[in-house]
TINU-491086 format. One record per residue (C-alpha): x, y, z. Coordinates in steps of 0.05 Angstrom, whole numbers, plus 5000, padded with zeros to 4 digits. Layout:
<recs>
XYZ;...
</recs>
This chain:
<recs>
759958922221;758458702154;761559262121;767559182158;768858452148;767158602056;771659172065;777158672101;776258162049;776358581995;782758882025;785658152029;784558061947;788858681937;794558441973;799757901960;796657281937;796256711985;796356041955;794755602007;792955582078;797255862126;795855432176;799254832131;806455212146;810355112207;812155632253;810056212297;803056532284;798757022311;792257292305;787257842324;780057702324;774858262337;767657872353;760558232368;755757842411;749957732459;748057432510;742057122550;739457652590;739758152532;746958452549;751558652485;758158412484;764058642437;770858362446;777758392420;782857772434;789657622414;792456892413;800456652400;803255992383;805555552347;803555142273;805854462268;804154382201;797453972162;792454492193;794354412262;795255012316;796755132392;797355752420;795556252486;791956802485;787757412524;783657992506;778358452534;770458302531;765558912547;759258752565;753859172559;746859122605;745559812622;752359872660;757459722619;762859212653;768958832626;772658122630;778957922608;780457182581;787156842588;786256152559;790955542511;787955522444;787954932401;785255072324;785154532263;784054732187;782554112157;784154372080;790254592046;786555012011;785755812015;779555822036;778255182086;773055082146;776255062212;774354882288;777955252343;776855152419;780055612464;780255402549;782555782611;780256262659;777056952669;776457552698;769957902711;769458612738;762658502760;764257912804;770958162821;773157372815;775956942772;771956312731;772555802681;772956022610;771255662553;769755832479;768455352419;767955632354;766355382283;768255862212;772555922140;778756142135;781056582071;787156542068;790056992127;782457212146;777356892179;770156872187;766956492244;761056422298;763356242368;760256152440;762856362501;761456092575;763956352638;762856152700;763856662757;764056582832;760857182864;765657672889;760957732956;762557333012;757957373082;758856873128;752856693179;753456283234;750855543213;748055333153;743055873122;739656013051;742456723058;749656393055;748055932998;743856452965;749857112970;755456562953;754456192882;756456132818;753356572755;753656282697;754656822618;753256502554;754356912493;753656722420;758057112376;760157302309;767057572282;773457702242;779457512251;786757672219;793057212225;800757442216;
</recs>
């Protein structure tokens, strides 16, 4: 992962200079962010997202996005994100610190449900790349419902809510 993200900024000082932060224009932006993370529990988790919106100028971003997260246990098993995302680059800078939080919903193939989504994350931004170091939570209803007659443990036990946290590290480009 390291090579990848020198070889991406290396790639960014051969191309068109950018002399401040593009998050200081106004306008549509996009970006693509490729993250690699893990998880308590030991599971592996790479994951690709894609987030559109809008930059109202002085560092300031809204935007919706979704991608695909595949977790790795043993079984390999995916959930996809769909979520507003709200971003602030304080500096005008090229290279500036930034805070993102992104908040929805997803979908888990192991719980075959949908859950609350949520995904802080804290990095630089070089001029149209990024650096950063996020965490993830999702909260998933299990997919199993069995209903017993009266109130039982079994009930309460084969109905709840399972809980992923994964801390993360990526790259991201914007356009």
């Amino acid at each position: 992962m390291l090579l990848v993200l020198a070889g991406l900024l290396s790639a960014q000082g051969m191309t068109a200079k950018v002399k401040d932060n593009p998050y200081f224009g106004k306008g549509y932006r996009g970006n693509v962010e490729l993250s690699l993370g893990g998880g308590i529990g030991g599971f592996f988790e790479p994951a690709l997202t894609t987030t559109h919106g809008y930059v109202f100028g002085k560092g300031l971003f809204a935007g919706l996005g979704t991608g695909i997260g595949l977790r790795y246990d043993g079984e390999g098993f995916a959930n996809i994100p769909f979520y507003a995302d709200v971003r602030y680059s304080p500096l005008r800078n090229r290279i500036s610190p930034f805070v993102d939080m992104k908040f929805g919903g997803a979908y888990d193939s192991v719980f075959e449900s949908v859950g609350l989504y949520a995904s802080p994350a804290v990095g630089i931004d070089i001029g149209r790349w990024s650096v950063f170091f996020k965490y993830t939570y999702r909260g998933m209803r299990s997919g199993v419902r069995i209903d017993f007659p009266g109130e039982t443990f079994l009930d309460s036990l084969l109905n709840m809510t399972f809980k992923t946290h994964v801390i993360s590290f990526g790259a991201a480009i914007s356009f």
